[in-house]
C-alpha positions as CSV (number, residue, x, y, z in Angstrom):
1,X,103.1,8.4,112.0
2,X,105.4,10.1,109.8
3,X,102.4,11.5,106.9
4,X,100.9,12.9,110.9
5,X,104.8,14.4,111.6
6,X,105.0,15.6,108.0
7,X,101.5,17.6,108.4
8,X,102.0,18.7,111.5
9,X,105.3,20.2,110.3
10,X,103.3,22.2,107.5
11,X,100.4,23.3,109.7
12,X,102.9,24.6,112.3
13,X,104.7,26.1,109.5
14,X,101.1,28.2,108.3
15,X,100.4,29.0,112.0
16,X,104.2,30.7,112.3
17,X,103.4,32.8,109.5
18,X,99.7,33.6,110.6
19,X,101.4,34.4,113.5
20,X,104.0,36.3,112.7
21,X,101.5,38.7,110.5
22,X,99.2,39.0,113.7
23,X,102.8,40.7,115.4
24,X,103.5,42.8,112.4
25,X,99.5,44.0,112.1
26,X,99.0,47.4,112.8
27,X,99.2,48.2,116.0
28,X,102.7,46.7,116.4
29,X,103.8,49.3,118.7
30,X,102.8,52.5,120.5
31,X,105.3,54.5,118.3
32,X,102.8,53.7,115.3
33,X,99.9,54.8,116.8
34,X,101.3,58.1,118.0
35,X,103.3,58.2,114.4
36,X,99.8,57.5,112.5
37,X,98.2,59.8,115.4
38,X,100.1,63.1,114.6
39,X,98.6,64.3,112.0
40,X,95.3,64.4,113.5
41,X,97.1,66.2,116.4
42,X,98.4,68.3,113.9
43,X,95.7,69.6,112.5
44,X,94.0,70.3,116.1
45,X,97.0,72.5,116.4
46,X,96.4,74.0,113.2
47,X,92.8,74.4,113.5
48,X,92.3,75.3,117.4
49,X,95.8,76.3,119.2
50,X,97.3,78.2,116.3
51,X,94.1,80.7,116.0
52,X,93.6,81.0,120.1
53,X,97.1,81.7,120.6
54,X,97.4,83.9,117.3
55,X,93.9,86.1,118.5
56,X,95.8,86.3,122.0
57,X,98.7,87.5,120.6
58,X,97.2,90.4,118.2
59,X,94.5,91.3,121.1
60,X,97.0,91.5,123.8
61,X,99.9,93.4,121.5
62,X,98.3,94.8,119.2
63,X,101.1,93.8,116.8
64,X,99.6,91.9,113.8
65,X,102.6,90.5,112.6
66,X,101.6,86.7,113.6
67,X,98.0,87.0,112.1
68,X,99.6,87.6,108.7
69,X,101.8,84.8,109.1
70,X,99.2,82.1,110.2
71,X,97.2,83.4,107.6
72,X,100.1,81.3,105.4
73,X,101.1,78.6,108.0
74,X,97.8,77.1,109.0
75,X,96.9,75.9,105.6
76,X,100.2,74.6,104.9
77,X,99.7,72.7,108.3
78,X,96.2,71.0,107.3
79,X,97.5,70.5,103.6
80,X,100.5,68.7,105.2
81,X,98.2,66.8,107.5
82,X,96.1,65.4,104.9
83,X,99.0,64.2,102.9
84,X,100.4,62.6,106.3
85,X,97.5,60.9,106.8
86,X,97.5,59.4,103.6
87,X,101.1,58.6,103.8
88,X,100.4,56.7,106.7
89,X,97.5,54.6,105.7
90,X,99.8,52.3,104.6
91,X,100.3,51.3,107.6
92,X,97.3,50.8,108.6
93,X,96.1,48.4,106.7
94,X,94.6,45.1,108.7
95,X,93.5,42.0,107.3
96,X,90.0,41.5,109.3
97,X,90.2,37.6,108.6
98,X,93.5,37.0,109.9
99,X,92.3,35.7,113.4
100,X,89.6,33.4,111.9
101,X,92.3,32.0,109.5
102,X,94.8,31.6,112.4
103,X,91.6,30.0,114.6
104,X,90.6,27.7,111.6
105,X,94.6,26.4,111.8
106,X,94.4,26.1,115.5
107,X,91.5,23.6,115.0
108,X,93.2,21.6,112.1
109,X,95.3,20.2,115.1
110,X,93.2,19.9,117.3
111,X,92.9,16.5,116.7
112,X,96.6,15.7,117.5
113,X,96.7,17.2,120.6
114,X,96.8,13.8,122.5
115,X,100.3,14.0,121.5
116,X,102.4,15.7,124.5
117,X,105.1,17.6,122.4
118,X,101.4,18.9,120.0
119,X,100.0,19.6,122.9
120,X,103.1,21.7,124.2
121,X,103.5,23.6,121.2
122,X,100.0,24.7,121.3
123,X,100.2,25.7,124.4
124,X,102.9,27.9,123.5
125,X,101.6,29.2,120.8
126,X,98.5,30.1,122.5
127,X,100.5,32.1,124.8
128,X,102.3,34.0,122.4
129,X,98.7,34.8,120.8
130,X,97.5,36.0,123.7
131,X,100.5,38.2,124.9
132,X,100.5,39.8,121.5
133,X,96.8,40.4,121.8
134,X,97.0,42.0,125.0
135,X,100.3,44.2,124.0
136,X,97.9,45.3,121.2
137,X,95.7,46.4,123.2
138,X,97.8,48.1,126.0
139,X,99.3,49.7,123.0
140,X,96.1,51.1,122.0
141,X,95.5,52.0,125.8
142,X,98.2,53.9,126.2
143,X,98.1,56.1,123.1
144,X,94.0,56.9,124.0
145,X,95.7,58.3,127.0
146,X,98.0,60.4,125.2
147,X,96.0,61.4,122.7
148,X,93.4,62.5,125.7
149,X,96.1,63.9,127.4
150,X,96.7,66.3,124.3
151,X,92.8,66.7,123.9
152,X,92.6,67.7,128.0
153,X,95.6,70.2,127.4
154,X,94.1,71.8,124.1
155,X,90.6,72.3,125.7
156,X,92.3,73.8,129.4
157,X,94.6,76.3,126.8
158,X,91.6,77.1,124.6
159,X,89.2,78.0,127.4
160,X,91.8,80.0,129.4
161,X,92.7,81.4,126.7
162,X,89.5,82.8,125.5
163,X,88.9,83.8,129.6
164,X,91.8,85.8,129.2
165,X,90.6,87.3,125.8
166,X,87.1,88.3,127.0
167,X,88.5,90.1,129.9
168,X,91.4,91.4,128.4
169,X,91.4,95.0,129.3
170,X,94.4,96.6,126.9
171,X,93.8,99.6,129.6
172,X,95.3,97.6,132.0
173,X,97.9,97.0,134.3
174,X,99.6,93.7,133.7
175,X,102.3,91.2,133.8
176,X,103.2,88.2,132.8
177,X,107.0,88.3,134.6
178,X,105.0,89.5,137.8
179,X,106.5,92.9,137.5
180,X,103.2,94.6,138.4
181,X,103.1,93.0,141.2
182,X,106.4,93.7,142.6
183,X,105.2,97.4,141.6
184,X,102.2,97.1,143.5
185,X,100.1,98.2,141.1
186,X,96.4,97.8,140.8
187,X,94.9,96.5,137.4
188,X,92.5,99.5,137.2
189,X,94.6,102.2,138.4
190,X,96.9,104.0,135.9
191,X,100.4,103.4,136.1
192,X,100.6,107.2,135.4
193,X,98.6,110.2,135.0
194,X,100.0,112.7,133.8
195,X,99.1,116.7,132.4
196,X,100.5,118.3,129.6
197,X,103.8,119.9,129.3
198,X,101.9,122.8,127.1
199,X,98.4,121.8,125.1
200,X,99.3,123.6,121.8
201,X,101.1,121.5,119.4
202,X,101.4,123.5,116.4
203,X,99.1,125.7,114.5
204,X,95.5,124.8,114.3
205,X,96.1,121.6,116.8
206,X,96.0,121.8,120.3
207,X,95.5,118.5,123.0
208,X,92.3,118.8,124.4
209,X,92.9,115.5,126.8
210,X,93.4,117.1,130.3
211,X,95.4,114.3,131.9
212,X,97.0,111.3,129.7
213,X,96.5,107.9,131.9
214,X,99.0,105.3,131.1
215,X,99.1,101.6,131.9
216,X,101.9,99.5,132.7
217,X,102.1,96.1,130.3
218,X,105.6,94.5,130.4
219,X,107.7,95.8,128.3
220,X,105.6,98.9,126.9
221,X,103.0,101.1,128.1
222,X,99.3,101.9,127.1
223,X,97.7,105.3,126.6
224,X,94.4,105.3,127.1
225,X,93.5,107.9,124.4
226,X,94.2,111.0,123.5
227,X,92.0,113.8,121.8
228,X,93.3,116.1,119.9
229,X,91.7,119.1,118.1
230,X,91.7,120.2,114.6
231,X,93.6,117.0,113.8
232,X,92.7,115.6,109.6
233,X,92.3,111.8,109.1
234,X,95.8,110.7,108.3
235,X,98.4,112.9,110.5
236,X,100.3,111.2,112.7
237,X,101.2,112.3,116.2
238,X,103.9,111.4,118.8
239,X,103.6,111.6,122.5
240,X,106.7,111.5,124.8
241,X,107.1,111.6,128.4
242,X,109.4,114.6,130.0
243,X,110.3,116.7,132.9
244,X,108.9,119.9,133.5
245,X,111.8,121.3,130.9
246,X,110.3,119.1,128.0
247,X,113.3,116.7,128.3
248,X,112.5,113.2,127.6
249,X,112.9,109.9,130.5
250,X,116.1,108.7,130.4
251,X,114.6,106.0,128.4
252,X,112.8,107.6,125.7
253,X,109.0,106.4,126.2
254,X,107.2,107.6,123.2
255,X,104.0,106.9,121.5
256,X,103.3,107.3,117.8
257,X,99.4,107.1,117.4
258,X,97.3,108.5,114.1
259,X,94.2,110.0,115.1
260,X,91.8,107.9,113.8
261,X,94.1,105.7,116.0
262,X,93.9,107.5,119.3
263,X,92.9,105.0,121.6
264,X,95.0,102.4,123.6
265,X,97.8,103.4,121.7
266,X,101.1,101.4,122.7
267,X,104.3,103.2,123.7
268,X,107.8,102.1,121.6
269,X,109.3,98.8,123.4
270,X,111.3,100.2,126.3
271,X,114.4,98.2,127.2
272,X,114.3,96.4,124.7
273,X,116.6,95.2,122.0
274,X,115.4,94.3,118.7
275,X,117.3,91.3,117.3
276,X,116.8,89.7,113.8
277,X,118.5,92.7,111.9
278,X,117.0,93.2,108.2
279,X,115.7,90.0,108.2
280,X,111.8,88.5,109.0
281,X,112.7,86.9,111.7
282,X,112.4,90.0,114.1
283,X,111.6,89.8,117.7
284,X,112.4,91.8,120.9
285,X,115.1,90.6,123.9
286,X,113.9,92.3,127.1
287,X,115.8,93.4,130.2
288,X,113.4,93.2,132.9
289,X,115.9,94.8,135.6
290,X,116.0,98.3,133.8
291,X,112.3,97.5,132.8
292,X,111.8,97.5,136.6
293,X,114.2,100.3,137.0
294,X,112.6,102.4,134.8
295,X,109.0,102.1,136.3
296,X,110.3,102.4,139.8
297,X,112.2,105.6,137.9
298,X,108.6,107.0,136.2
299,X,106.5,106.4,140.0
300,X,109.3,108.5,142.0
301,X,109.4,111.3,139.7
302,X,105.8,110.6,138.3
303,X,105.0,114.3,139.8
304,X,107.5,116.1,138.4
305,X,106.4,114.1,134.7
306,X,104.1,115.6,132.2
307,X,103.8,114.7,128.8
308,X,104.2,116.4,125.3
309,X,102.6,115.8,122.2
310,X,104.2,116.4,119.0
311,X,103.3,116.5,115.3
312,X,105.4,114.5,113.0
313,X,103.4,114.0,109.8
């Protein structure tokens, strides 16, 4: 009885252990699935969002600031996924024969199971088995659903994000703060159309554009083009809008266009202030009441407008 108690004691002893592994095997919780996870996520983002978003940004701006920039952070992104990934395999590694050597234990007492505290402990043990087993696998549930989640959300963004691309009309009205619609503007129809103050700019240039139409895009405006004869490859024009006495708005809207450049041209940022100083890290804070106040200015007077065109290089 006691060589039975004595190797009972040891084979309990090897199935604790097995057991304890089979808790500490990868999966042992959903935060290592999502943490091994991320860098595949990661480079999704890198290789799908990033681009769209960057392509919507340049095609809807115009400004090609972020292009350059992604040009730099996307393959630091799928160089730091990479090394992520191998980072984490670590802790991924599973020993495939664990549950045939815990099983092969299991049986090695089978025979003593006639004995009512055996037969308890097995019991026991079975049923911690099987709750880890099935924690496993609502662990591995769960993060299929996030990571489906994050596929669903990446494929709904990519596709209405290339919708919006394809008919993305720069010569538009648009909003994304729902000003053009408190305007009651129509996509199609110019914000503005207005004549020239006088068509002669300065010797050997005169505007040959008979009425300048101008769209309404948030917080600037697009010109539609602009012709301009006896203009050279490399001079630079500005456009402003003004009162029959050549005075400007009260906010300055001006466009600066090249003529090789004459076509959707965007205006300066009106209200708008510029934050980020000398530094990179420039971007625009904009005032949507005087943005609103301003186009509600430009309709009301919109006959009394006319524009001027300037040479400044």
């Amino acid at each position: 009885m006691n060589s039975n108690k004595t190797y009972f004691q040891q084979i309990s002893l090897q199935m604790e252990n097995l057991l304890k592994n089979y808790k500490n095997q990868y999966p042992r919780n959903l935060g290592a699935l999502v943490r091994n996870g991320f860098p595949l996520m990661m480079l999704v983002v890198a290789a799908i969002v990033l681009p769209i978003t960057t392509a919507f940004y340049t095609a809807t701006s115009g400004d090609f600031m972020l292009f350059i920039a992604m040009i730099f952070i996307i393959p630091v992104l799928f160089v730091f996924s990479i090394v992520l990934m191998g980072v984490n395999k670590k802790e991924k590694v599973i020993d495939k024969d664990l549950t045939n050597k815990i099983s092969a234990v299991k049986n090695s007492v089978e025979p003593y199971k006639d004995y009512s505290d055996i037969a308890k402990y097995l019991d026991g043990y079975n049923n911690q088995l099987a709750e880890t087993e099935k924690q496993k696998k609502q662990f591995k549930a769960k993060y299929r659903t996030i990571f489906l989640v994050f596929l669903l959300l990446v494929t709904l963004y990519s596709v209405e994000r290339f919708w919006w691309i394809k008919h993305f009309d720069s010569c538009t009205n648009h909003s994304f703060s729902g000003t053009t619609e408190i305007l009651g503007l129509e996509k199609d129809v110019p914000f503005l159309t207005l004549s020239p103050l006088k068509t002669d700019i300065c010797s050997g240039y005169k505007v040959t554009t008979d009425q300048a139409e101008i769209f309404f895009q948030d917080d600037w405006l697009v010109l539609r083009e602009m012709d301009i004869s006896g203009a050279k490859e490399g001079d630079v024009f500005r456009l402003i809008i003004c009162d029959k006495a050549g005075n400007p708005t009260p906010i300055c809207v001006k466009f600066v266009f090249k003529v090789s450049e004459n076509k959707a041209v965007n205006s300066n940022h009106i209200c708008s202030k510029l934050v980020g100083g000398d530094t990179d890290d420039k971007s625009y804070i904009t005032n949507d009441f005087k943005i609103l106040e301003l186009a509600r200015y430009l309709i009301a007077n919109k006959d009394d407008l006319r524009f001027l065109v300037e040479k400044i290089r």
